[in-house]
VEXDREN-2710 file (C-alpha; in Angstrom, 1 decimal):
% VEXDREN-2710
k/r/px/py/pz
1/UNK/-39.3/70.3/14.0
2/UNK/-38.0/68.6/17.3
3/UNK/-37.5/70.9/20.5
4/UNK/-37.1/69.8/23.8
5/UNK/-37.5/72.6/26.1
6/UNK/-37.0/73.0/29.8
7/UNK/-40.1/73.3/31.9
8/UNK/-40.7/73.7/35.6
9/UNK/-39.0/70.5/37.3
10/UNK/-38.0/68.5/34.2
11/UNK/-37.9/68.2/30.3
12/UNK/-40.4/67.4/27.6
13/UNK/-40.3/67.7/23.6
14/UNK/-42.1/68.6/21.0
15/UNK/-42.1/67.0/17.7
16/UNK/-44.4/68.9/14.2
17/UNK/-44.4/68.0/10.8
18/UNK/-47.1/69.0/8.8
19/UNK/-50.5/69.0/10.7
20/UNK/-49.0/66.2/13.0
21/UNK/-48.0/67.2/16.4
22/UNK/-47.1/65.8/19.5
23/UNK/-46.1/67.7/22.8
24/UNK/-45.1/65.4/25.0
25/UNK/-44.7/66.8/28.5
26/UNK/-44.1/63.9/30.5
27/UNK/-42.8/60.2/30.1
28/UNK/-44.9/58.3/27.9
29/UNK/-45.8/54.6/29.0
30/UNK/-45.5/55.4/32.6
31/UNK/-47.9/56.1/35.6
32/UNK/-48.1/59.3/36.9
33/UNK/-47.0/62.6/35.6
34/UNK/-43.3/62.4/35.2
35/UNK/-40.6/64.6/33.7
36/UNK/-38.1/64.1/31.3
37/UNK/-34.8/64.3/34.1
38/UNK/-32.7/65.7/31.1
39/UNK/-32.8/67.5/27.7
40/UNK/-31.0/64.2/26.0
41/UNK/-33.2/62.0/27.9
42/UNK/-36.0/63.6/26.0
43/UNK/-34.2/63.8/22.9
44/UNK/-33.8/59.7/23.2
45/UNK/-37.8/59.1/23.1
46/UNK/-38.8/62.1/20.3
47/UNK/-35.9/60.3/18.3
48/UNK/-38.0/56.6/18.6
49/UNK/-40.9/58.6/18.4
50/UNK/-39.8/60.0/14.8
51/UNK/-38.4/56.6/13.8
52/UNK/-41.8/55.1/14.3
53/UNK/-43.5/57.9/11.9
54/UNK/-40.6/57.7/9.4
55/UNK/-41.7/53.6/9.4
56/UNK/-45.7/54.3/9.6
57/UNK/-45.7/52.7/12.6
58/UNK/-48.1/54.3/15.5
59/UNK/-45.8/56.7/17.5
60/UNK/-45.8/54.9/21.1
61/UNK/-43.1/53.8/22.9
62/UNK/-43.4/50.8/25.7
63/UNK/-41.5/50.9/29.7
64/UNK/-39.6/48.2/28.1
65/UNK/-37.7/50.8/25.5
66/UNK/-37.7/53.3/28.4
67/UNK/-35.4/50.6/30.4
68/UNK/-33.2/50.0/27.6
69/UNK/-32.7/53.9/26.6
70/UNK/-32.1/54.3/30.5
71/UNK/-35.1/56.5/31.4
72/UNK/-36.5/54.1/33.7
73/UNK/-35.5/51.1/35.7
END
């Protein structure tokens, strides 16, 4: 199940399969407590995040793959 939902000034998702879970309510791999700005920027990370898991990688993403999906500069 993805779902990224609105919340008070920004975006998160929400990714479950099984008895994995992972709410992620602000941007990963950054300081501070940020926001997702939009629904599809949100979408952009849970979709590496479920690449990695679909690969058995660890389920992490670095500012560097922020930059490139457009999150952050």
């Amino acid at each position: 199940m993805i779902d990224s939902s609105d919340i008070s000034k920004g975006f998160a998702y929400h990714i479950e399969a099984g008895d994995f879970r992972i709410d992620q309510t602000t941007i990963p791999a950054i300081q501070g407590n940020q926001t997702f700005k939009s629904a599809e920027d949100a979408q952009k990370v849970a979709d590496i995040m479920i690449r990695k898991i679909q690969h058995d990688s660890i389920p992490s993403v670095t500012p560097e793959e922020l930059q490139r999906l457009g999150i952050i500069k």
